[in-house]
C-alpha positions in Angstrom: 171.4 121.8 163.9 172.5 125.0 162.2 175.6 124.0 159.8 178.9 125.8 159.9 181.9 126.6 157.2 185.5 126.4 158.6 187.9 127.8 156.5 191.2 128.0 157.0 194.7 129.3 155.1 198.1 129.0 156.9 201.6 128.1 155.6 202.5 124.6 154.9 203.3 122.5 158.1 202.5 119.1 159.3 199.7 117.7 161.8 197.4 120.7 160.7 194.2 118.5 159.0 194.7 116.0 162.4 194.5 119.7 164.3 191.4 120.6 163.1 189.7 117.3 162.6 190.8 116.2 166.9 189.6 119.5 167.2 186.0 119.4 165.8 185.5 116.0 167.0 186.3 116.9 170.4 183.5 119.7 170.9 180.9 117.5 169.1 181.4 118.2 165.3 180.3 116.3 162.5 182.1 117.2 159.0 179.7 117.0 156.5 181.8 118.1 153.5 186.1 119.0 153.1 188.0 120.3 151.0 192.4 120.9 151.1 195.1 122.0 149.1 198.7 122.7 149.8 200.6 124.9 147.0 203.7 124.3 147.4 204.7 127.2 145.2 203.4 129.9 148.0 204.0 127.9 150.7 200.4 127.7 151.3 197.5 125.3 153.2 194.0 125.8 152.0 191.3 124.2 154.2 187.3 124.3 153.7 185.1 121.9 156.2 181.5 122.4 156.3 179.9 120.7 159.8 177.4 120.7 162.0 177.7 121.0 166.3 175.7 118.0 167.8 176.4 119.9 171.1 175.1 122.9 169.9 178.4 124.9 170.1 178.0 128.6 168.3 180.4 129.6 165.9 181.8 132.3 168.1 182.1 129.8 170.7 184.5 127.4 168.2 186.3 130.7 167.2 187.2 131.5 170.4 188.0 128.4 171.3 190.2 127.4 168.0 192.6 130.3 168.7 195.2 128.9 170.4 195.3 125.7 167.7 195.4 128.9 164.7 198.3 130.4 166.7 200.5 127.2 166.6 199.8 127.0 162.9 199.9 130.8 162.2 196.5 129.9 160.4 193.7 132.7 159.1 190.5 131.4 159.6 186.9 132.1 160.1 183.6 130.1 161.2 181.1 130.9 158.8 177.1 130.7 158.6 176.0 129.5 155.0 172.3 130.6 156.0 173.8 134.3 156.4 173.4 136.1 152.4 176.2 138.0 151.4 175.9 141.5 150.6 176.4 142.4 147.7 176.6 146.0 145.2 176.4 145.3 141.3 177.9 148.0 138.6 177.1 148.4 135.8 177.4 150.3 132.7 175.8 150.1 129.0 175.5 146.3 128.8 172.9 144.9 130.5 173.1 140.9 130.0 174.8 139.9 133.3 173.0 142.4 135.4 169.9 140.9 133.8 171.3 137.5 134.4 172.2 138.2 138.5 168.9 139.4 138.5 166.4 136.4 137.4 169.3 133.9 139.5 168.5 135.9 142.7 165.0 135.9 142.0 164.4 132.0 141.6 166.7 131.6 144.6 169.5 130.1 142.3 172.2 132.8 143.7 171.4 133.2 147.4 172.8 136.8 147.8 171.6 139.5 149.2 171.8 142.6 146.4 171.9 145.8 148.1 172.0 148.1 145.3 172.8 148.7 142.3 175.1 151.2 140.7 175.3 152.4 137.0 177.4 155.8 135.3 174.4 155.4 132.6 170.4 155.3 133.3 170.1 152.8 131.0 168.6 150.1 133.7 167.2 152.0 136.0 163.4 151.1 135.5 164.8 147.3 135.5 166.6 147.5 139.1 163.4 149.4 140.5 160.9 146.9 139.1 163.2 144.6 141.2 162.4 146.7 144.3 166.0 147.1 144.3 167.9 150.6 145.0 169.2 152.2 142.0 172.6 155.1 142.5 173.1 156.9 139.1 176.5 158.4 139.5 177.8 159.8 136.2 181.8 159.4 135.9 183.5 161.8 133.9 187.5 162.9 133.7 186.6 166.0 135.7 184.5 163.7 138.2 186.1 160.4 138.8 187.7 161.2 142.5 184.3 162.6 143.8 182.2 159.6 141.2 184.4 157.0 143.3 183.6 158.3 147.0 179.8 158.7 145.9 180.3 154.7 145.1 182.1 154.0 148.1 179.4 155.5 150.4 177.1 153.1 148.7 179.1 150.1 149.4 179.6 151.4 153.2 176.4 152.3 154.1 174.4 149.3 152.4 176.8 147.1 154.2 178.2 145.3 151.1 180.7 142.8 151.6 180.8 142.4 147.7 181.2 144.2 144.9 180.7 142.7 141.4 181.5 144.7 137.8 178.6 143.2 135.8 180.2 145.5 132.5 181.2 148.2 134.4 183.4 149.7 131.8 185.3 152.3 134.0 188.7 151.4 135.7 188.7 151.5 139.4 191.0 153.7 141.0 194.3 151.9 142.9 192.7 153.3 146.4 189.7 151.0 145.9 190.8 148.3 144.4 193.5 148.0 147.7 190.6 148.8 150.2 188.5 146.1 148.6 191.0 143.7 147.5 189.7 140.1 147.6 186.4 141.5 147.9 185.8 142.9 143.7 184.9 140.6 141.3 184.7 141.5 137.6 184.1 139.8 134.1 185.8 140.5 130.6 185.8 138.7 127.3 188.3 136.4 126.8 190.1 135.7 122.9 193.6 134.1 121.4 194.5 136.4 120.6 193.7 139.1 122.4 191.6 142.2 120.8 191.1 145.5 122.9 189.2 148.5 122.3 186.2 148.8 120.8 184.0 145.8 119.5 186.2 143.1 120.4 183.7 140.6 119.0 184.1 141.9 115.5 187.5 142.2 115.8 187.5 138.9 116.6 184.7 137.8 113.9 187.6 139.8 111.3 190.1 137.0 112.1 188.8 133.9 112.5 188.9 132.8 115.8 187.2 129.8 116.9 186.9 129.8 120.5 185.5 132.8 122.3 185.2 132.4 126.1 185.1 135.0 129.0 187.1 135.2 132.8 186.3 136.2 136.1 188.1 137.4 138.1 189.3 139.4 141.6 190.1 143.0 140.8 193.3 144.4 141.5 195.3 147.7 140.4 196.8 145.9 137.3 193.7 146.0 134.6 192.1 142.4 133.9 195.2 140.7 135.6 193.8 140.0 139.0 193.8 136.2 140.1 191.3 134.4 137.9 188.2 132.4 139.6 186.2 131.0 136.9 186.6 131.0 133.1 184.8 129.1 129.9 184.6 129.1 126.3 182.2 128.2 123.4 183.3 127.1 119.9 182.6 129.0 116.7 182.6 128.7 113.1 183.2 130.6 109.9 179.6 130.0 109.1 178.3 132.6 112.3 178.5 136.1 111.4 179.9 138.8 114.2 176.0 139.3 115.5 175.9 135.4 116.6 179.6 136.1 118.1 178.0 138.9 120.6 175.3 136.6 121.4 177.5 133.4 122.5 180.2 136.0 124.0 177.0 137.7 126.6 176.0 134.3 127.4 179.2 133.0 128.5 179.8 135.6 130.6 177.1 135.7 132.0 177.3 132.2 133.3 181.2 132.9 134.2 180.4 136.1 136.1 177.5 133.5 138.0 179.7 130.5 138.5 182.4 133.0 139.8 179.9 134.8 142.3 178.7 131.5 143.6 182.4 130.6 144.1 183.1 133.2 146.6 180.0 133.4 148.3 180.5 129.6 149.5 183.6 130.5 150.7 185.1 128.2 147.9 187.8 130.6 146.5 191.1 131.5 148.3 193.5 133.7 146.9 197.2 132.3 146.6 199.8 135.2 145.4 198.6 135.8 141.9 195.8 132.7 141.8 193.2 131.5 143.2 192.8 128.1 144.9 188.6 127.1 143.8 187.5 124.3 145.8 184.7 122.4 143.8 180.8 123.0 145.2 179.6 120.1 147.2 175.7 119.0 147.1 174.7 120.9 149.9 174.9 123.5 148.1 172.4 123.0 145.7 170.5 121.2 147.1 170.0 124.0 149.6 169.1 125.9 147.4 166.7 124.0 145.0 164.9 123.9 148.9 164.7 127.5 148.9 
């Protein structure tokens, strides 16, 4: 018996968890795994059930027939199939670390995605994607450039497909056109410090005045730079005894494992966005275990 992901987001109301459950019981479903949340603040329901049909019912069967229960509720929802990869694009600019990192995750089967190409403004990893049997798009970005740069991208994401988008180090700002046409659906990564440095060489900046924690955030991408709602973050502690070099090494490593935890996130249909945050349902074992089988 295939399993199935309900997820569901509608404004606050009562009877909506008896809704669904009367309703998956009634057509033969057994919940395996669920998740809810109500933010009060946005006046917001959150839902995630993962189940399986002991009657065999498709998920466009259940979607059809769980229409008229989302119209009472006014709920959004979809029936999704965990066994279907997302698509996904990866940019990427100078810095290699999380590209590298998306890379060896997909190959053991840790990330179950499906990575359609990959796009870089520099050549830099070229020979690395194509070793990967992978499609490389060099598309240089200059001032001039950028408007014609950004459609060549687009076509990429459109034609392979995508259905996700992640900035591995991209270090060129997305226009406001694409970051509305793919809202929800652009995830990026970016160092995190208190306080905060900018510019070049954050990490020595950072080295230069002491700070002890150093972390990194993921996050959706939205027309305001670095400010769109926040998936996954994590920091490591340093001392006065590492120098700036062991600074750069503890920084790449934590975000690559942000930018990986965040990516995993969405793909399991975990994350929902609420106004300017996100609602991150924690992973259940099926999920790993899952994948540890393939």
């Amino acid at each position: 018996m295939p399993q199935i992901i309900l997820t569901v987001s509608c404004p606050v109301r009562t009877g909506i968890v008896a809704a669904i459950s009367t309703f998956l019981a009634e057509r033969g479903c057994n919940i395996h795994d669920s998740s809810q949340f109500t933010d009060l603040e946005n006046d917001r329901f959150f839902m995630r059930l993962s189940f399986m049909s002991e009657q065999g019912k498709s998920r466009e069967d259940l979607s059809e027939e769980f229409a008229a229960h989302a119209q009472t509720f006014g709920m959004d929802y979809a029936f999704h199939d965990p066994c279907q990869k997302m698509k996904v694009v990866i940019m990427v600019s100078h810095f290699g670390h999380c590209l590298n990192d998306l890379l060896y995750r997909w190959r053991i089967g840790a990330l179950p995605i499906d990575i359609v190409a990959v796009i870089s403004n520099h050549m830099d990893y070229q020979k690395v994607v194509v070793n990967h049997d992978l499609p490389f798009h060099y598309i240089k970005v200059t001032k001039a450039n950028k408007p014609e740069a950004e459609a060549q991208q687009m076509r990429v994401v459109q034609e392979s497909g995508a259905d996700l988008v992640v900035l591995a180090r991209y270090m060129q700002i997305l226009s406001d056109e694409i970051c509305q046409k793919m809202s929800g659906c652009i995830i990026n990564i970016h160092h995190s410090f208190l306080p905060s440095f900018k510019g070049a060489n954050p990490y020595k900046q950072a080295y230069e005045r002491g700070v002890k924690l150093i972390g990194a955030t993921s996050h959706y991408v939205t027309a305001d730079l670095d400010e769109g709602p926040i998936i996954e973050q994590d920091i490591v502690r340093v001392t006065h005894a590492q120098s700036a070099s062991d600074y750069v090494s503890l920084g790449r490593d934590v975000e690559s494992q942000v930018l990986a935890r965040a990516i995993h996130a969405h793909i399991h249909r975990r994350v929902f966005i609420s106004g300017d945050k996100t609602v991150v349902f924690p992973a259940s074992p099926n999920e790993y275990a899952s994948e540890r089988m393939g």
